[in-house]
C-alpha positions in Angstrom: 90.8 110.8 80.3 88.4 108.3 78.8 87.6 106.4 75.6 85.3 108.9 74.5 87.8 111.8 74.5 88.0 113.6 71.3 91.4 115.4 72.7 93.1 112.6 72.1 95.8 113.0 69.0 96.3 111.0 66.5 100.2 110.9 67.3 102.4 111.6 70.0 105.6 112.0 68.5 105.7 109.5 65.4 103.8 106.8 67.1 100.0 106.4 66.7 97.8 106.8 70.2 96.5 103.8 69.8 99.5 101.7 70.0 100.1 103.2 73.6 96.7 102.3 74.2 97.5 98.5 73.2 100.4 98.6 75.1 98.8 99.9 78.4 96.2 98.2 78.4 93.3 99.0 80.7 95.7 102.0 82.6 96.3 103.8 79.2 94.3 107.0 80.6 96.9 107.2 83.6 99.7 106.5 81.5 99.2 108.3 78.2 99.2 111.8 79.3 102.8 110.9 81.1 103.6 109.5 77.5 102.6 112.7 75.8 104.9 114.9 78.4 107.9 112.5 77.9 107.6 113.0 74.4 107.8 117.3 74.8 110.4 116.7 77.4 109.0 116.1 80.8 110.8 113.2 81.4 110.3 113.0 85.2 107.1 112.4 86.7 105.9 110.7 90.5 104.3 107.2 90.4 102.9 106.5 93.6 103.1 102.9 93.4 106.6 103.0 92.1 106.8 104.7 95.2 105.4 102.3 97.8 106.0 99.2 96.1 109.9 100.3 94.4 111.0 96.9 92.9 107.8 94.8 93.1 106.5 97.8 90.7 109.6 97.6 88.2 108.7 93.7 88.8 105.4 94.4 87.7 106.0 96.1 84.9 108.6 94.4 83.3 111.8 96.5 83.9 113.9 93.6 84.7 116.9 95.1 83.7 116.3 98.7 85.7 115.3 96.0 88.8 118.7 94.0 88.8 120.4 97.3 88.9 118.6 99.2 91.4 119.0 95.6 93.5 123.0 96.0 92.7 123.0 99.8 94.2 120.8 98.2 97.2 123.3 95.8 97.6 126.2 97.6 97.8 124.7 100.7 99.7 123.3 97.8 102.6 127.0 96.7 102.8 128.3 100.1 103.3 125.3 101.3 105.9 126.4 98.0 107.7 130.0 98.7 107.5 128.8 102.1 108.5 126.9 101.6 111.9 128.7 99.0 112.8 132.1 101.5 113.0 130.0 104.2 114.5 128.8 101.3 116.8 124.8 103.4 116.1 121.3 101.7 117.6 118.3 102.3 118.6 116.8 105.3 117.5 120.1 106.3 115.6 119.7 103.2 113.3 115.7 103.7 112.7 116.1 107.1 111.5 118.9 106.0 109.3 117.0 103.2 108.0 113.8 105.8 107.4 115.9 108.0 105.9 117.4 105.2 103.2 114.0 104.4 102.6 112.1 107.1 101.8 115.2 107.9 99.2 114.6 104.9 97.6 111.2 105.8 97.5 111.6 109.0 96.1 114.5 107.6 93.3 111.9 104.7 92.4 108.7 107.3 92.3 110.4 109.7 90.3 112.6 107.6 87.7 109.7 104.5 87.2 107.7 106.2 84.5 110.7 107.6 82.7 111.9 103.8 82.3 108.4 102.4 82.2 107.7 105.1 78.9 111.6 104.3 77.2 110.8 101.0 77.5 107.1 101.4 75.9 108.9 103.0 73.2 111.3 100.5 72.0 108.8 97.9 72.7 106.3 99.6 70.2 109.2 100.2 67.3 110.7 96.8 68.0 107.2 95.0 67.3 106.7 98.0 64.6 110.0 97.3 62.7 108.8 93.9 62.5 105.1 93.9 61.4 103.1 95.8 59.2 99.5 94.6 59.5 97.4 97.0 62.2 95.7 93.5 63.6 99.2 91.8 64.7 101.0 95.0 65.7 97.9 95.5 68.1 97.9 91.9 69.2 101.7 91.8 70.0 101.4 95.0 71.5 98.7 94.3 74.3 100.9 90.9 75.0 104.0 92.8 75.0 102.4 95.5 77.2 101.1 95.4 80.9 98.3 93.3 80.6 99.1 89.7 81.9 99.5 88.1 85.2 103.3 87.1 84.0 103.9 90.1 86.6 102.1 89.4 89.5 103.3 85.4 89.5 106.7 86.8 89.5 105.9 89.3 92.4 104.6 86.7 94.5 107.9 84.3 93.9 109.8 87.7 94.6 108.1 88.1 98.1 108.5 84.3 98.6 112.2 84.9 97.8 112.9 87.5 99.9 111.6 85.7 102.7 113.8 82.8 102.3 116.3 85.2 102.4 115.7 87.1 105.5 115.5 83.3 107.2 118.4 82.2 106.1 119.8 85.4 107.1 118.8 85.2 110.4 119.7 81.8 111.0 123.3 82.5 109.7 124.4 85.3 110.6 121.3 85.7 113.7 
């Protein structure tokens, strides 16, 4: 879907296209579509990098508050898995599969749910910033700030990964 398409409606639901447009920014062709079918009820749909990249994607794209819980259920499911193979006394290949196993279920909760949240959150986003202006120019401005186009995401991907790595060596040097 480009630009130039004339398929595009006017609405989806009661919101203009081209505040989604704003809003997404440059990926507005991936992530309109997936708009439209959330507003007829497709609420699910796979994002790939939601996928791969789990909570550095909700990171990403702003869904702080769907990260810190996702982080909680992570949490608490490590401290049961450890509880877990330490009573079962499990290694080697016993542990790896677990640990695929646990992953690729993360994977699949993160690919499947990150556009539902990522599309709630564009609409109360866009009637938050619509409840509050009325001239076209501003609501456009504040959408494309409010939206994904800025680097506020990728600074705070990088501290993430720096984060997690002081972590992992404090870990280690703890608990070895």
């Amino acid at each position: 879907m480009t630009d130039s398409d004339n398929e595009l409606p006017a609405y989806t639901g009661n919101l203009k296209t081209v505040y989604y447009q704003a809003y997404f920014g440059d990926h507005w062709g991936y992530y309109l579509p997936i708009m439209l079918d959330f507003e007829r009820g497709k609420k699910f749909s796979f994002n790939v990098w939601a996928f791969f990249c789990g909570m550095l994607w909700q990171l990403y794209r702003r869904l702080y508050g769907m990260m810190l819980l996702f982080l909680t259920i992570i949490i608490i499911e490590s401290i049961f898995r450890r509880w877990v193979i330490q009573y079962w006394n499990l290694e080697g290949d016993s542990l790896k599969l677990i640990n695929l196993i646990v992953m690729l279920i993360y994977g699949t909760i993160y690919g499947y749910t990150g556009n539902y949240f990522l599309m709630r959150k564009a609409q109360e986003k866009i009637t938050r910033i619509l409840a509050t202006e009325s001239e076209e120019e501003i609501i456009l401005e504040k959408l494309k700030k409010a939206g994904s186009g800025n680097s506020l995401g990728v600074t705070l991907i990088l501290v993430s990964i720096f984060f997690v790595f002081m972590v992992v060596i404090f870990h280690n040097k703890i608990w070895g």
